[in-house]
C-alpha positions as semicolon CSV with decimal commas, in nm:
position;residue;x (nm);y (nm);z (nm)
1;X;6,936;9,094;11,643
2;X;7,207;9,259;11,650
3;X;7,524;9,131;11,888
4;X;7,749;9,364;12,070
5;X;8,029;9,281;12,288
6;X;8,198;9,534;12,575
7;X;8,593;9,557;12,602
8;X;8,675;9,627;12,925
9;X;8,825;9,975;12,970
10;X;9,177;10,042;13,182
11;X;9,112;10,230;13,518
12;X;9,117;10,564;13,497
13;X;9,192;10,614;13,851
14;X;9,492;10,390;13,873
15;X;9,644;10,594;13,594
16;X;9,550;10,912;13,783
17;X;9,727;10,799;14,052
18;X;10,031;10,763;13,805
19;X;10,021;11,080;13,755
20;X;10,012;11,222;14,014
21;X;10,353;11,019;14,122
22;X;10,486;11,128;13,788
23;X;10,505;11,511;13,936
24;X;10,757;11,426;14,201
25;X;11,118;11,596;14,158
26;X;11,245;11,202;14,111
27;X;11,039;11,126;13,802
28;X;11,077;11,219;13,455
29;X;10,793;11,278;13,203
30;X;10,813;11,071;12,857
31;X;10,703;11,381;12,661
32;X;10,656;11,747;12,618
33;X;10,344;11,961;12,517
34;X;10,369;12,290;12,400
35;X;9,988;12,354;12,452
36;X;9,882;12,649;12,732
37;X;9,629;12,579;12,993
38;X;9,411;12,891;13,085
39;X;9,290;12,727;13,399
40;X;9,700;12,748;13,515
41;X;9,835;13,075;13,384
42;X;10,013;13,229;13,646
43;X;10,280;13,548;13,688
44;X;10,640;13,474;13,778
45;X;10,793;13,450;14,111
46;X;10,859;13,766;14,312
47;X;11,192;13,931;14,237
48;X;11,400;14,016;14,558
49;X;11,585;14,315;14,386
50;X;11,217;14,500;14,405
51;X;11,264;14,501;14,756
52;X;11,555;14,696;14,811
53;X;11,461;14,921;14,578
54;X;11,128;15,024;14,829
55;X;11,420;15,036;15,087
56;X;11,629;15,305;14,916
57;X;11,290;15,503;14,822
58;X;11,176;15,484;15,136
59;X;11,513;15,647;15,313
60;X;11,480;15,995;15,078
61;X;11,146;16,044;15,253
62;X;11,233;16,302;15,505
63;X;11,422;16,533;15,263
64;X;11,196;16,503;14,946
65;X;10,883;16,426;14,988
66;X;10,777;16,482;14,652
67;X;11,072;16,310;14,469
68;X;10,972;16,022;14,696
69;X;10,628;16,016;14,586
70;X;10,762;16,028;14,208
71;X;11,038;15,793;14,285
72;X;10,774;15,527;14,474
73;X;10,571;15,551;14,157
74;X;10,896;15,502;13,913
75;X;11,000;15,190;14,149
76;X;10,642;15,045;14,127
77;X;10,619;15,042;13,772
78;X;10,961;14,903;13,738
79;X;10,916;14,626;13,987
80;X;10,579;14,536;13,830
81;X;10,774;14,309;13,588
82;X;10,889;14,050;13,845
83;X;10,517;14,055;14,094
84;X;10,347;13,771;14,163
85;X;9,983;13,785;14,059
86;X;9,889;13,902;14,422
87;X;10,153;14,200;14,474
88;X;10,096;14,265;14,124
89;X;9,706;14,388;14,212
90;X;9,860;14,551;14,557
91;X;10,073;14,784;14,292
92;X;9,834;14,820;14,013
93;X;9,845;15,215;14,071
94;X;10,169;15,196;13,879
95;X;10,156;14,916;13,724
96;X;10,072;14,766;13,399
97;X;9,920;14,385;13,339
98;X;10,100;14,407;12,983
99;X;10,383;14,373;13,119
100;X;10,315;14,076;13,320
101;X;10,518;13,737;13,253
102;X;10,317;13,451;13,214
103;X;10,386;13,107;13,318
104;X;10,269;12,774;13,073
105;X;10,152;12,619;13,415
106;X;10,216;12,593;13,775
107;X;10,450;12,380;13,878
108;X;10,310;12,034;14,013
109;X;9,987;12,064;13,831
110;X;9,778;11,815;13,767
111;X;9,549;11,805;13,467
112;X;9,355;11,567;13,287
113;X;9,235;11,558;12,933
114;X;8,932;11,388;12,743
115;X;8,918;11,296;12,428
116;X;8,694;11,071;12,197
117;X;8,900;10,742;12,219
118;X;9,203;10,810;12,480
119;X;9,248;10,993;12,825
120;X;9,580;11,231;12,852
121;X;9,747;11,214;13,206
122;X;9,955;11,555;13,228
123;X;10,181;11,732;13,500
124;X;10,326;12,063;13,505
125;X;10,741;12,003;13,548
126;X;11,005;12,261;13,468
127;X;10,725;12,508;13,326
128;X;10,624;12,272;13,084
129;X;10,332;12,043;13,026
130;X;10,471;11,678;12,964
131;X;10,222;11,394;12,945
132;X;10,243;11,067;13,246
133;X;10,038;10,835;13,081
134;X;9,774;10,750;12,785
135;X;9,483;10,519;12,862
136;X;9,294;10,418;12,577
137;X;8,934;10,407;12,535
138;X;8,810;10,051;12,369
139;X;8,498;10,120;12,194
140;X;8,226;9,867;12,239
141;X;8,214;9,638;11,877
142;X;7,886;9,640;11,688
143;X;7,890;9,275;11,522
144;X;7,659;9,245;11,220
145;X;7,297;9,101;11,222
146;X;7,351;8,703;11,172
147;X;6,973;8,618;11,220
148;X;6,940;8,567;10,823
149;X;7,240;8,356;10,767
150;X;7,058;8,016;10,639
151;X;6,857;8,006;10,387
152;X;6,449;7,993;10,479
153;X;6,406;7,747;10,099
154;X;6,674;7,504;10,195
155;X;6,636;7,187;10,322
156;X;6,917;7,137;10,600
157;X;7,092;6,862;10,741
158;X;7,359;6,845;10,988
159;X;7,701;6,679;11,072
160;X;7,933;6,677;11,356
161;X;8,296;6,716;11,360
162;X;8,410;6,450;11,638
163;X;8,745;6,630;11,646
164;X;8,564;6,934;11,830
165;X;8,210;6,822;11,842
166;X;8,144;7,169;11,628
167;X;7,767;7,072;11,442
168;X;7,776;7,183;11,077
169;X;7,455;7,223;10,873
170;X;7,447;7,054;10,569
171;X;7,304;7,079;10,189
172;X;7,250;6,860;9,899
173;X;7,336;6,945;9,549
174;X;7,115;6,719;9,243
175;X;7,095;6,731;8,886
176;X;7,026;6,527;8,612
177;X;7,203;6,586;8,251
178;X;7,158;6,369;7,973
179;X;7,006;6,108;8,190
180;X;7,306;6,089;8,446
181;X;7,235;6,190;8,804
182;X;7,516;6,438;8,949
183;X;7,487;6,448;9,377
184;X;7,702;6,533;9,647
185;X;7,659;6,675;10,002
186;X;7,860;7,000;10,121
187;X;7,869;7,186;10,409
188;X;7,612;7,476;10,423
189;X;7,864;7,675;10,661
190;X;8,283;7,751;10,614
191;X;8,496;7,490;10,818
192;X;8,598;7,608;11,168
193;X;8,839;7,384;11,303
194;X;9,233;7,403;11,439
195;X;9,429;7,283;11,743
196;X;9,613;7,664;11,748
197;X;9,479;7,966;11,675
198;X;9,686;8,202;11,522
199;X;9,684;8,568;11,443
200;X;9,832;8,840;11,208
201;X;10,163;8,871;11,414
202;X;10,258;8,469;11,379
203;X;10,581;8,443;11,245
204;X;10,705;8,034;11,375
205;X;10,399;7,819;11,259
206;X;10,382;7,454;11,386
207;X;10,334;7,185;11,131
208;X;10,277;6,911;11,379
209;X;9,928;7,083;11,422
210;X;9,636;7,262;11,203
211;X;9,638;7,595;11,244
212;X;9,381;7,863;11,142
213;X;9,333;8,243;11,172
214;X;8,965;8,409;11,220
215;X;8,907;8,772;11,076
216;X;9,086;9,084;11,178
217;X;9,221;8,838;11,476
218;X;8,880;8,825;11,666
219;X;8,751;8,503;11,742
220;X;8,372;8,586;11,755
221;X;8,403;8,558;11,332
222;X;8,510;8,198;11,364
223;X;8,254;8,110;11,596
224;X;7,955;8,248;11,442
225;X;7,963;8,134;11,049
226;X;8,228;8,321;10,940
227;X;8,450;8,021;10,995
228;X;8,838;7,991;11,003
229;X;9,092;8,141;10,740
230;X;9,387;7,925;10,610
231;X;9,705;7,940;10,422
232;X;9,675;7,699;10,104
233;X;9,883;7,487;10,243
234;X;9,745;7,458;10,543
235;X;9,369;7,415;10,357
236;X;9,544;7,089;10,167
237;X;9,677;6,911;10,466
238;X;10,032;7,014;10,404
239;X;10,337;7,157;10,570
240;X;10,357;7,535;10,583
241;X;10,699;7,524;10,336
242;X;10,465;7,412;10,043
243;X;10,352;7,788;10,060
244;X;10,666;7,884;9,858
245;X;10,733;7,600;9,647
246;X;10,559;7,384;9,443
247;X;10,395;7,077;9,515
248;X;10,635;6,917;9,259
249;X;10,961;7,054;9,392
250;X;10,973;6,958;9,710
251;X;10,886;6,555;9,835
252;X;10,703;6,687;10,149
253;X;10,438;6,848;9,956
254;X;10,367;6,570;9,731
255;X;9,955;6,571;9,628
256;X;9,691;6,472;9,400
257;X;9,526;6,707;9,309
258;X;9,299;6,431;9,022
259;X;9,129;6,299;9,322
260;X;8,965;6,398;9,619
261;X;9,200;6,568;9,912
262;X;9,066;6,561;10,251
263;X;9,300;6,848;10,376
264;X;9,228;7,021;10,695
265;X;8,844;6,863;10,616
266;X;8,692;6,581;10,901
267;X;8,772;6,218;10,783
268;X;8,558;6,145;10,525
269;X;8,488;6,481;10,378
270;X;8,712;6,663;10,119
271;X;8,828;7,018;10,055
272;X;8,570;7,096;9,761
273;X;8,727;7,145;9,444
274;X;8,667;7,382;9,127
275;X;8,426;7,156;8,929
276;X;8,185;7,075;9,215
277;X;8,173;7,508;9,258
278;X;8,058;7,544;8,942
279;X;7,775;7,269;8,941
280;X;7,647;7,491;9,237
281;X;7,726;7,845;9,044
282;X;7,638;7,759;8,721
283;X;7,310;7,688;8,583
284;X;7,282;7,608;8,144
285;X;7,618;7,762;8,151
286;X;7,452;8,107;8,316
287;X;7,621;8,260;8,610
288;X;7,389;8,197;8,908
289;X;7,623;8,253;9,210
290;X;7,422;8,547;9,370
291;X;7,184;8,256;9,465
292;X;7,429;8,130;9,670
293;X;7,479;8,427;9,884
294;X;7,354;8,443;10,217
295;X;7,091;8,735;10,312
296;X;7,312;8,824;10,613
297;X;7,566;9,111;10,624
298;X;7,655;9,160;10,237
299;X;7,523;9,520;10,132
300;X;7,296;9,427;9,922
301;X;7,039;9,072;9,949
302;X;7,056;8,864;9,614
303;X;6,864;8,593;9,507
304;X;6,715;8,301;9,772
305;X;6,939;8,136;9,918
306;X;6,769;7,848;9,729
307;X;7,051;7,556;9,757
308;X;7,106;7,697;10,109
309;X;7,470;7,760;10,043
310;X;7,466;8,056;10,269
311;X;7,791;8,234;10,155
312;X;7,910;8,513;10,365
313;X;8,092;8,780;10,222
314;X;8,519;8,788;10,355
315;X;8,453;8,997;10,661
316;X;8,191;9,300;10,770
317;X;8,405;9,609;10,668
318;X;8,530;9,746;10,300
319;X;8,668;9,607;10,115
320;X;8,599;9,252;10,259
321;X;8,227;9,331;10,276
322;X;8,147;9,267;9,897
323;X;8,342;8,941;9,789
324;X;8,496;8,609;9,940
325;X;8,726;8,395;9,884
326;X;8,781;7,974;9,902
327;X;9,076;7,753;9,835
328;X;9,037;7,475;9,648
329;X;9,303;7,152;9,530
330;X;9,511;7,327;9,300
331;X;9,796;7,546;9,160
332;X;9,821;7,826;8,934
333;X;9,968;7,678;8,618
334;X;10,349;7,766;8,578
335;X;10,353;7,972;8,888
336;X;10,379;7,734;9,200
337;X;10,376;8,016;9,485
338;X;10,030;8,069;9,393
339;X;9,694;7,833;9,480
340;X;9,383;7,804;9,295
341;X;9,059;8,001;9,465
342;X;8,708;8,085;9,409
343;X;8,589;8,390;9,407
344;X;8,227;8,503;9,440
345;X;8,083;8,844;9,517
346;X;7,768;9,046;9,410
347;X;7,876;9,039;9,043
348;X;7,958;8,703;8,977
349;X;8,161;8,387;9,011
350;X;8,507;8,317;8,881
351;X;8,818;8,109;8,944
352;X;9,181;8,262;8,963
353;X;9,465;8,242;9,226
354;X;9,684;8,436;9,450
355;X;9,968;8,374;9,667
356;X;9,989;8,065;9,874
357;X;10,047;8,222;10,189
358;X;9,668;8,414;10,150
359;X;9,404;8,327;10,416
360;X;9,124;8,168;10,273
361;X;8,820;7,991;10,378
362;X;8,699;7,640;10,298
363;X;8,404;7,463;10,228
364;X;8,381;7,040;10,298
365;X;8,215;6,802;10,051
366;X;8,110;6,418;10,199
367;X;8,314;6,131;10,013
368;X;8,004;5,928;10,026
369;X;7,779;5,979;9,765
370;X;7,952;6,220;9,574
371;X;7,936;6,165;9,182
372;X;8,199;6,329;9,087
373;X;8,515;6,232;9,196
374;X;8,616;5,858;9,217
């Protein structure tokens, strides 16, 4: 099913109104366009001098009747460059609409313009069209089809986050090598939780709470499975200044990585880390991630879904729409400004890093349980 939500669009009518203000002798327009509307072409303003010209023809009647007749016709087509468009026609014996001046508009004109996204508010001022005001047209947004998220194999189970009351589904990972039993519990979904939202335009960050961004800024991906995006540091719990140095170099971003680290994760659960990934991607050392993928919005449906794993893809447009990318406990060896992160798309599964300050999602794995870590 596919979800749409409606902007709401600016009034058209109170912007009209604007412009119709902006015509007034005391306002200036913002800018100029050069364009010519054929609906307001008009012929310059009557010239006085034509006048006394009829005057003196008119006088040299009596004598010359026929000089007067030449000279009325000489005068006409003379004074036909300075008539309006209505003593223009009362002339047109003589005259000649080539040799007409044309205005760009009328003066005080109003016009309005349409286009696919925007509406142009324009006014004729100083014979010149110069634009009031721009009201822009917000399209309605299409979201993508989340119906198939889960996984129809999987067997689910759930968890609440008592910080927001936000339920989580839930999925099991088993296996048994060499006789040993390897288990844990993760969370089938990316973690969506913060006290501040943030966006791309965030420059002052507060440390004193979690903070978290959604996809191009629009909450509706953090509410519906996408989940939240985070800065490494904020992933691992730790002050936004451990972004750009090492967790080594500076005492406030002091962390071991050896165990488990609970991050921006409930109490109790941990930010999952790089070997419990590959237990879930790898299968007799083959590359199995496509089974992880969800069947919803990536271009193409791979594998299952079997462990229920449900990955989305980073967002719903190019490039986004064919990989994703998690955090996970570490640093790129040698280079401390960048974090360790998973990366799975339609090929494949691998692990490399990029800068700290990235947005990432996260995945939560339950202490309890878990073989792995101690």
């Amino acid at each position: 099913m596919k979800t749409i939500k409606k902007l709401g669009l600016v009034s058209a009518v109170a912007f009209a109104m604007l412009a119709f203000s902006a015509c007034d002798d005391s306002s200036s327009a913002s800018s100029d366009e050069t364009g010519t509307s054929s609906s307001s072409v008009e012929t310059s303003d009557l010239d006085e001098s034509s006048s006394s010209v009829d005057k003196k023809s008119s006088g040299n009647e009596s004598t010359e009747k026929d000089k007067s007749s030449s000279s009325k016709k000489t005068t006409a087509s003379s004074s036909a460059l300075s008539t309006d468009s209505k003593k223009s026609s009362s002339s047109g014996k003589s005259g000649s609409s080539s040799s007409q001046t044309y205005r760009r508009c009328q003066e005080g004109t109003i016009d309005t313009l349409f286009e696919e996204n925007e509406i142009i508010y324009r006014c004729c001022k100083n014979d010149m069209w110069r634009i009031d005001s721009i009201v822009k047209l917000e399209q309605s947004k299409v979201y993508p089809d989340m119906d198939s998220v889960f996984g129809s194999e999987a067997v689910y189970g759930t968890f609440t986050d008592l910080r927001n009351n936000k339920v989580y589904k839930t999925t099991k990972y088993y296996d048994r090598v060499d006789g040993k039993e390897y288990r844990f519990t993760v969370m089938a979904q990316n973690l969506n939780y913060a006290e501040i939202t943030i966006d791309s335009t965030t420059k002052v960050f507060d440390d004193s709470k979690i903070e978290k961004r959604c996809y191009k800024d629009d909450p509706w991906y953090c509410d519906n499975y996408f989940g939240a995006l985070y800065s490494w540091s904020e992933a691992m719990g730790l002050p936004k200044v451990c972004d750009s140095v090492g967790v080594a170099d500076n005492p406030k971003c002091s962390a071991d990585f050896g165990n488990r680290v609970q991050g921006v994760c409930p109490e109790g659960w941990h930010v999952m880390n790089e070997i419990e990934w590959k237990h879930f991607a790898y299968y007799n050392g083959i590359d199995m991630s496509y089974t992880l993928l969800s069947h919803a919005v990536w271009p193409q449906k791979k594998g299952h879904n079997s462990y229920g794993m449900s990955i989305l893809p980073y967002g719903d447009e190019e490039p986004y729409l064919n990989q994703t990318l998690f955090w996970i406990p570490e640093e790129e060896e040698d280079k401390a400004l960048r974090g360790k992160r998973i990366l799975v798309n339609l090929s494949g599964f691998s692990v490399s890093s990029s800068e700290k300050k990235g947005y990432r999602y996260i995945r939560c794995v339950l202490d309890e349980g878990d073989s792995f870590l101690n």
